[in-house]
C-alpha positions in Angstrom: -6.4 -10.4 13.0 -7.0 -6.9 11.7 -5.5 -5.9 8.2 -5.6 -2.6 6.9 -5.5 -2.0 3.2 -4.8 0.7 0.6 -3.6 1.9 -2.8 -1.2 4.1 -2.2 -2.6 6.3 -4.9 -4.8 9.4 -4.7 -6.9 8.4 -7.8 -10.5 8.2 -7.1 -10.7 5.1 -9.7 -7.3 3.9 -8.4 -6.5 0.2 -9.7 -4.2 0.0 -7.2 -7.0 0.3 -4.6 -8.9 -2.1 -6.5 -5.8 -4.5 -6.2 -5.3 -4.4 -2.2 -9.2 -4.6 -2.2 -9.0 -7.9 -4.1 -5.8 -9.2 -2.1 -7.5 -8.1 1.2 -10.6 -10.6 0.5 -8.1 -13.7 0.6 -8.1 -13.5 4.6 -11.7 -14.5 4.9 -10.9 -14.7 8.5 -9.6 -11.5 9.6 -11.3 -8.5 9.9 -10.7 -6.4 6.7 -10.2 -2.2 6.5 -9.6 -0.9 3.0 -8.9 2.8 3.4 -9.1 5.6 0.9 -5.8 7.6 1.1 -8.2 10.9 -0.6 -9.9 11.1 3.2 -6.1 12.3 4.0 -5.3 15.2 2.2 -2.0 17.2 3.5 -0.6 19.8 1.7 2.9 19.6 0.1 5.3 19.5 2.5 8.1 21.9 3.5 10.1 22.4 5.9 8.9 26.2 6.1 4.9 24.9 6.1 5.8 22.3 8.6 7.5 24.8 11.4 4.4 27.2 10.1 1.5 25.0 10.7 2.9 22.1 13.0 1.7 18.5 12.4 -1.8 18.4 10.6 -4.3 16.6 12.7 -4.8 14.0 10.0 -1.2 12.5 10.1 -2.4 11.4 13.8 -5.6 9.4 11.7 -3.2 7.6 9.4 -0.7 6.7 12.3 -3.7 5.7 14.3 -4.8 3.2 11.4 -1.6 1.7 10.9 -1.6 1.2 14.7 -4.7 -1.1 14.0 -3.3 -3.4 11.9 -1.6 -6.6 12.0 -1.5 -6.6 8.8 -1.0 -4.0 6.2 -1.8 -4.2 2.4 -0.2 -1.7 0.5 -0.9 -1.9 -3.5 1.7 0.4 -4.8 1.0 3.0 -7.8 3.4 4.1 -10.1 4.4 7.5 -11.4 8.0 7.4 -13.2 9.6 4.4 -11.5 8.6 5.5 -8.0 5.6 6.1 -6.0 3.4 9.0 -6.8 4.5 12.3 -5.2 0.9 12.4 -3.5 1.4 9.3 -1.6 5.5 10.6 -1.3 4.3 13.4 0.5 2.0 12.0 2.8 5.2 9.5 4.0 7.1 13.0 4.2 4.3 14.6 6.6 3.9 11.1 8.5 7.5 10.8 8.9 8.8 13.3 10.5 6.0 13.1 13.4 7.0 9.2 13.5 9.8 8.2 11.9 9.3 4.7 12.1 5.7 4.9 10.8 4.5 2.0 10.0 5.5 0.7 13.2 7.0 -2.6 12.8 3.6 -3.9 11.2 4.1 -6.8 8.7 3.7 -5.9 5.0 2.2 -7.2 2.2 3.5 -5.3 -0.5 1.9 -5.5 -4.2 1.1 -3.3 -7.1 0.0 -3.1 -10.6 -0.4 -0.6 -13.3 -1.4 -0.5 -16.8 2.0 -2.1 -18.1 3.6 -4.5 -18.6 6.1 -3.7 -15.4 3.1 -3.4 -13.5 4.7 -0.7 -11.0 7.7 -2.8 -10.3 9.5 0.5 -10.4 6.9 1.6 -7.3 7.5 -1.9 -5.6 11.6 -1.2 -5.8 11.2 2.0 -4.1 9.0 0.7 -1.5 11.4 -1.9 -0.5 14.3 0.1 -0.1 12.4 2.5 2.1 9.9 1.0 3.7 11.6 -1.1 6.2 13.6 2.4 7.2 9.8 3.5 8.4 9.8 0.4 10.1 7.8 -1.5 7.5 8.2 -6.0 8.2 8.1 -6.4 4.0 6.8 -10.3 4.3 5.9 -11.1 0.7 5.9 -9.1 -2.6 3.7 -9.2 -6.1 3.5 -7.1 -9.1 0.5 -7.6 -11.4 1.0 -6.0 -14.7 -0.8 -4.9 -17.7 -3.8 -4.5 -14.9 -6.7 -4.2 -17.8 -5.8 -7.6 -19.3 -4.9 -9.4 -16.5 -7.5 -8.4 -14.2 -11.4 -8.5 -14.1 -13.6 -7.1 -11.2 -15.8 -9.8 -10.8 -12.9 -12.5 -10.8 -10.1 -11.1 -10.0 -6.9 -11.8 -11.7 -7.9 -13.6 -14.5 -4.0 -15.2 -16.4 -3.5 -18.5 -14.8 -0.1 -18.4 -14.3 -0.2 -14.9 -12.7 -2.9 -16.0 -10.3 -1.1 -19.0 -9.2 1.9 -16.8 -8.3 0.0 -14.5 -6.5 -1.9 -17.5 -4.5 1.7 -18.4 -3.3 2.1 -15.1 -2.3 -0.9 -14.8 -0.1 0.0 -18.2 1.5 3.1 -17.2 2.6 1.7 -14.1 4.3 -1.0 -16.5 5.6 2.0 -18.4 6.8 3.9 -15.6 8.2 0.5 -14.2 10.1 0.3 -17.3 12.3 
């Protein structure tokens, strides 16, 4: 099995990252890609830049990655109760050379962020238009207040939260059978 995760942030200290990083290393068995959404920078799309410059070379890359997987783990970041506009965009420049881009892969879908929604806002969105894309949503989980509730060494570090999350990755575990 072949998974594919990312933070569907921009940041180059993105705690999302750091979050499908972490939730990636719970399928010891599968061969693991965590990919860094900067090594695909587009401009902002328009429709005037689009019939201007065509389809930029690296939308083919980040199709051709999601056509790896088996699995895709996507950590959501939050800007205003949505996804960031950087990540916005590249789903705007990605879809309209493949509308369904993510190709009927199954999705784990998660996020955190420094609050206490911990980018449930971002998650919302995703599911609403994710599966459009041709996104298989399997499981969900938001982790929030990140800095708390989180530790790089070991991982989520509230009990409760952690145990919710363990669920989580079993029924993906499940689901990837």
């Amino acid at each position: 099995m072949k998974i594919i995760a990312f933070g569907a942030s921009y940041s180059k200290h993105s705690i999302n990252k750091q979050f499908a990083t972490y939730a990636s290393e719970h399928f010891a068995y599968a061969e693991v890609e965590v990919i860094d959404l900067n090594n695909y920078p587009l401009p902002l799309f328009t429709v005037d830049l689009e019939a201007e410059i065509g389809h930029p070379e690296i939308i083919d890359r980040f199709l051709a990655k999601i056509a790896e997987a088996d699995l895709l783990i996507i950590s959501m970041s939050e800007h205003n109760g949505s996804y960031t506009a950087a990540f916005k965009n590249l789903l705007d420049w990605t879809s309209r050379k493949k509308i369904k881009l993510f190709q009927g892969k199954k999705v784990l879908l998660i996020s955190t962020s420094p609050g206490a929604r911990g980018g449930a806002g971002s998650i919302a969105a995703a599911k609403s238009r994710f599966p459009i894309h041709g996104a298989d949503i399997i499981a969900e989980f938001s982790l929030p207040s990140f800095e708390q509730n989180f530790n790089p060494q070991k991982g989520i570090v509230n009990p409760e939260l952690k145990a919710k999350f363990l669920e989580v990755i079993q029924v993906v575990k499940q689901a990837m059978q």
